[in-house]
C-alpha positions in Angstrom: 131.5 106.9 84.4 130.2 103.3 84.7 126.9 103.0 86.3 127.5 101.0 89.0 130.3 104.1 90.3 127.6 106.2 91.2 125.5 103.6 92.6 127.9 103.2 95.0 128.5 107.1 95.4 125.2 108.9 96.0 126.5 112.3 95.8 127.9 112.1 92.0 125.7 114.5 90.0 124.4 113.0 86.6 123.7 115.8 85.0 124.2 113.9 81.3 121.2 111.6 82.5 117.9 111.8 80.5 115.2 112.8 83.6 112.1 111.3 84.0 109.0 113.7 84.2 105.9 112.8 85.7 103.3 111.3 84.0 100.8 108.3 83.3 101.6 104.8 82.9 99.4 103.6 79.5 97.3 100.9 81.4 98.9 97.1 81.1 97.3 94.0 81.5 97.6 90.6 81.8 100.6 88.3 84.3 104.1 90.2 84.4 102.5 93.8 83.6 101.0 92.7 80.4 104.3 91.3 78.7 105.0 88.3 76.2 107.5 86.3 78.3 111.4 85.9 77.2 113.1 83.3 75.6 116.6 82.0 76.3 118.2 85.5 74.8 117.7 88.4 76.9 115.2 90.7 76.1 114.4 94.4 76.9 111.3 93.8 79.5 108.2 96.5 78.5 109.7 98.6 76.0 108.2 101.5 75.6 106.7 101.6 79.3 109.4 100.8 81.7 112.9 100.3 79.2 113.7 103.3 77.4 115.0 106.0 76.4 116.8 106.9 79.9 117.7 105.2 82.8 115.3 102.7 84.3 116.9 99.9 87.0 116.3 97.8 89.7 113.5 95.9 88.2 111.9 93.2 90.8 108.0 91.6 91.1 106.8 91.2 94.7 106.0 87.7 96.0 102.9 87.0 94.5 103.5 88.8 91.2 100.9 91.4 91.1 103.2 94.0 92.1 106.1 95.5 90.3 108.7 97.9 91.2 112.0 99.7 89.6 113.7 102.9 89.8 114.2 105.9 88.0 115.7 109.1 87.7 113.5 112.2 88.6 116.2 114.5 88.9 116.0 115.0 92.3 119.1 116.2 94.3 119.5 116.7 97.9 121.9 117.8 100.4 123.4 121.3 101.3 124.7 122.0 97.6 121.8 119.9 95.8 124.4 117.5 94.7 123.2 114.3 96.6 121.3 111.8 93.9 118.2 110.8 95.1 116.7 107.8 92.8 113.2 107.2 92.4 111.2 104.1 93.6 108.1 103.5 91.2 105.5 100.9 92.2 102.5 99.0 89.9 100.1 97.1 91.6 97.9 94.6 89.6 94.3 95.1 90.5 90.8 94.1 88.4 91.8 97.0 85.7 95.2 96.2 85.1 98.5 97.4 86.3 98.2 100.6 88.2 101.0 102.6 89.8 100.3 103.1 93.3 103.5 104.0 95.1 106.2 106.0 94.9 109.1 106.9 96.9 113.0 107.9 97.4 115.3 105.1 97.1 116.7 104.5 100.3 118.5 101.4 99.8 118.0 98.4 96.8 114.5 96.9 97.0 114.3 93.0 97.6 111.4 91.1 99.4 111.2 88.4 102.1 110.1 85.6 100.4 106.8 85.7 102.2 106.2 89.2 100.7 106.0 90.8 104.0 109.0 92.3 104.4 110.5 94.8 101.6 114.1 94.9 102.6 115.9 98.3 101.2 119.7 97.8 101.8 120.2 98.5 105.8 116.5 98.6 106.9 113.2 97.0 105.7 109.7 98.4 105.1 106.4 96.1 106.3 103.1 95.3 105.3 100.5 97.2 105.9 96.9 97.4 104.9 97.2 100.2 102.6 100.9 99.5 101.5 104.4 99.8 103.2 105.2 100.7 107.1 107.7 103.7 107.5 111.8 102.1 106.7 112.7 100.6 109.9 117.0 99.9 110.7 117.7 96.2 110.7 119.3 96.9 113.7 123.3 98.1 114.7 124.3 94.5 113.5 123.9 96.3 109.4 123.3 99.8 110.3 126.8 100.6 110.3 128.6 103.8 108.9 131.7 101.5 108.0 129.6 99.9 105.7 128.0 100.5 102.1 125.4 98.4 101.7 123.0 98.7 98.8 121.5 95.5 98.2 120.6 92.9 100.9 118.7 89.7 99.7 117.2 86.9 102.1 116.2 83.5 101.2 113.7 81.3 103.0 115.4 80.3 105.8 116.4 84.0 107.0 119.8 84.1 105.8 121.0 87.6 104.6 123.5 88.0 101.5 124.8 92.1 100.9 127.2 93.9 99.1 129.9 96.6 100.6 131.0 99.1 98.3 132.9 100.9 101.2 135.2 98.1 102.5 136.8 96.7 98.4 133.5 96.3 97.0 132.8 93.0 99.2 129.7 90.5 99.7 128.8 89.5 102.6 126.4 86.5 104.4 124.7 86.4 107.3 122.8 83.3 108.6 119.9 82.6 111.3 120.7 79.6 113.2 118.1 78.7 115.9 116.2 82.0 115.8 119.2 83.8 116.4 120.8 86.3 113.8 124.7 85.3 113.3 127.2 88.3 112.6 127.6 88.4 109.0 130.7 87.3 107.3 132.8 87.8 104.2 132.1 85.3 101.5 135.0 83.4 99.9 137.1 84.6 97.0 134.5 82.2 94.7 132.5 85.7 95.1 134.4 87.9 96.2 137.1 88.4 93.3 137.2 91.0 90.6 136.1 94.6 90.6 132.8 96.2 91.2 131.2 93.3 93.1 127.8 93.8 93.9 124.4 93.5 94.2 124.1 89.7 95.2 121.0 87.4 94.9 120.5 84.5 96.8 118.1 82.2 95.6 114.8 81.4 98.1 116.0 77.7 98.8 119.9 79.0 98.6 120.2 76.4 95.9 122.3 79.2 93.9 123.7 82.6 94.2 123.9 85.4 91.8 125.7 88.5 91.5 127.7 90.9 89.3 131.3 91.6 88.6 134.0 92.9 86.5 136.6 90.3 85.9 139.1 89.4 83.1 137.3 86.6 81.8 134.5 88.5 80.9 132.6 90.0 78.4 133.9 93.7 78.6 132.4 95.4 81.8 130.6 94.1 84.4 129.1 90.5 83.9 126.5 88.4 86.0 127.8 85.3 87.2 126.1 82.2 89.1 127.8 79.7 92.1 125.8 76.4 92.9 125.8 75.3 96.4 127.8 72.1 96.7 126.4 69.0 98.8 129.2 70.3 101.8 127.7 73.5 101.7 130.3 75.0 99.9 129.7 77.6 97.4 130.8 75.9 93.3 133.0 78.1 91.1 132.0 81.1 89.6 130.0 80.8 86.2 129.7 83.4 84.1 126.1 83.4 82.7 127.3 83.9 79.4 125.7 85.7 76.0 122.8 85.0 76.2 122.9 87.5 79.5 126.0 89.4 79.2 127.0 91.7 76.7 130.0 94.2 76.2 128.2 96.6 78.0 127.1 96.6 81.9 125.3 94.4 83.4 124.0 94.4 86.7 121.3 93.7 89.6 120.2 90.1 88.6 116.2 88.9 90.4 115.0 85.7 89.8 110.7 85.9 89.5 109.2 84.3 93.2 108.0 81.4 90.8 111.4 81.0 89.4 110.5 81.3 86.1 112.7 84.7 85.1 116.0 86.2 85.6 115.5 90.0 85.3 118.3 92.4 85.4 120.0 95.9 84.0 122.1 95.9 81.2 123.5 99.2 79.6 122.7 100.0 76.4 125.9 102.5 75.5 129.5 102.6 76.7 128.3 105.7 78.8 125.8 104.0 80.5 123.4 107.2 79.8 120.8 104.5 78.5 120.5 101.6 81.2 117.1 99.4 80.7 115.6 96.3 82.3 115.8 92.9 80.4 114.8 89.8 81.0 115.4 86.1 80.5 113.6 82.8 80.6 115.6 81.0 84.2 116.0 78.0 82.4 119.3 79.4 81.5 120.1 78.6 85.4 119.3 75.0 84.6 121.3 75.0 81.8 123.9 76.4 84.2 123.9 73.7 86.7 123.9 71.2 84.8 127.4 72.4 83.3 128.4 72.7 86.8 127.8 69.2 87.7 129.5 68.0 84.9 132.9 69.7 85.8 132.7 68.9 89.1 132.1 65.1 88.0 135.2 65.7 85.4 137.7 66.9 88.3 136.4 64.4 91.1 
């Protein structure tokens, strides 16, 4: 059972899944929770803290990285037979100590932020901020809050325009713009994203430069892979690139965030064929560079 299934499927019952007890964070200090930074190879980010043994995802810093949240599994169940999966959302705030957890809460929904850092968007409604933290989740409204629709992750850029996944309706990614102030009725991307199995979890960069997502396709490098399009000068969205080895694997990877200084690509990737050990690793972004500038060059090579 791939990981990615039973994100789509709350009710599945992981009972094979190492569970997280509570207990203290060791104290981490320093930018980016203490950590040396990655190179051009991905990297498992704080071993020993937030990767290991287990199953640790969603991995994303705040605007202003000083705070830092992913999610976990605490073994909690709900619903009338106790077989409803209920993930775990841990935060770490950065304060004159170091980094200090200071939230945590059900996963309702992916976590993403405005770019602003005032909105944290979770999937069909958003959380805002407050003095001491997060508002109560509010709906986005009955334009996403539909029952026809699985959506787990919603990303927004600068300009307001919304980019989410569907795994109800053949696992399909879908964008929504703001034009004048006014929120337009979100449509499905073309088959440059939308092709292949398991496609999810979309990232749209703050300038919408470039979009990320993941996806299981034949060209690829065993399960799900991360792949990047560039938007074109027409405002069409450039092929498809996988992100290659030195971010994909045989094994699944997923759930791609770009740091809000645009410095580092961090991400899940599976660590067995099971998925029953699922970390977060990270990247230096230059690899995006790298990326576009390959782009360009076949789109100079087929002009």
């Amino acid at each position: 059972m791939k990981v990615c299934t039973f994100l789509f499927v709350f009710a599945f019952a992981i009972t094979s899944l190492p569970v997280h007890t509570q207990q203290e964070f060791p104290l981490l200090k320093g930018p980016l929770m203490g950590q040396k930074t990655p190179g051009l190879k991905a990297e498992p980010f704080a071993p020993g803290v937030i990767s290991k043994e287990g199953w640790e995802l969603e991995g994303v810093f705040a605007p202003g990285i000083n705070e830092f949240y992913f999610t976990v599994d605490r073994g909690i169940y709900s619903g009338p037979n106790k077989t409803g999966f209920r993930p775990t959302v841990i935060g770490f705030k950065q304060t004159d100590r170091g980094w200090e957890k200071f939230t945590e809460f059900l996963r309702r929904g992916e976590v993403t932020f405005s770019t602003d850092g005032n909105r944290m968007y979770m999937a069909k409604g958003y959380r805002e901020r407050v003095a001491d933290g997060w508002s109560e989740r509010k709906s986005l409204g009955p334009m996403f809050d539909r029952d026809d629709w699985g959506i787990m992750r919603l990303s927004a850029s600068s300009k307001g325009t919304y980019v989410f996944d569907d795994y109800k309706n053949k696992d399909t990614i879908r964008i929504s713009k703001l034009v004048d102030g006014k929120r337009q009725q979100p449509v499905k991307m073309g088959d440059v994203v939308n092709s292949g199995k398991m496609t999810a979890h979309p990232f749209i960069a703050a300038d919408e430069s470039y979009l990320i997502w993941d996806s299981e396709r034949k060209a690829g490098f065993g399960d799900s892979d991360l792949y990047i399009s560039f938007k074109q000068k027409d405002g069409s969205w450039g092929q498809a690139i996988n992100m290659g080895s030195a971010v994909n694997s045989q094994y699944w990877e997923a759930y791609a965030s770009v740091t809000p200084d645009g410095k580092y690509i961090l991400f899940n990737r599976g660590r067995d064929e099971k998925n029953q050990n699922v970390d977060v690793f990270w990247v230096d972004a230059k690899i995006i560079d790298t990326l576009r500038k390959k782009a360009n060059l076949v789109n100079l090579m087929t002009e």
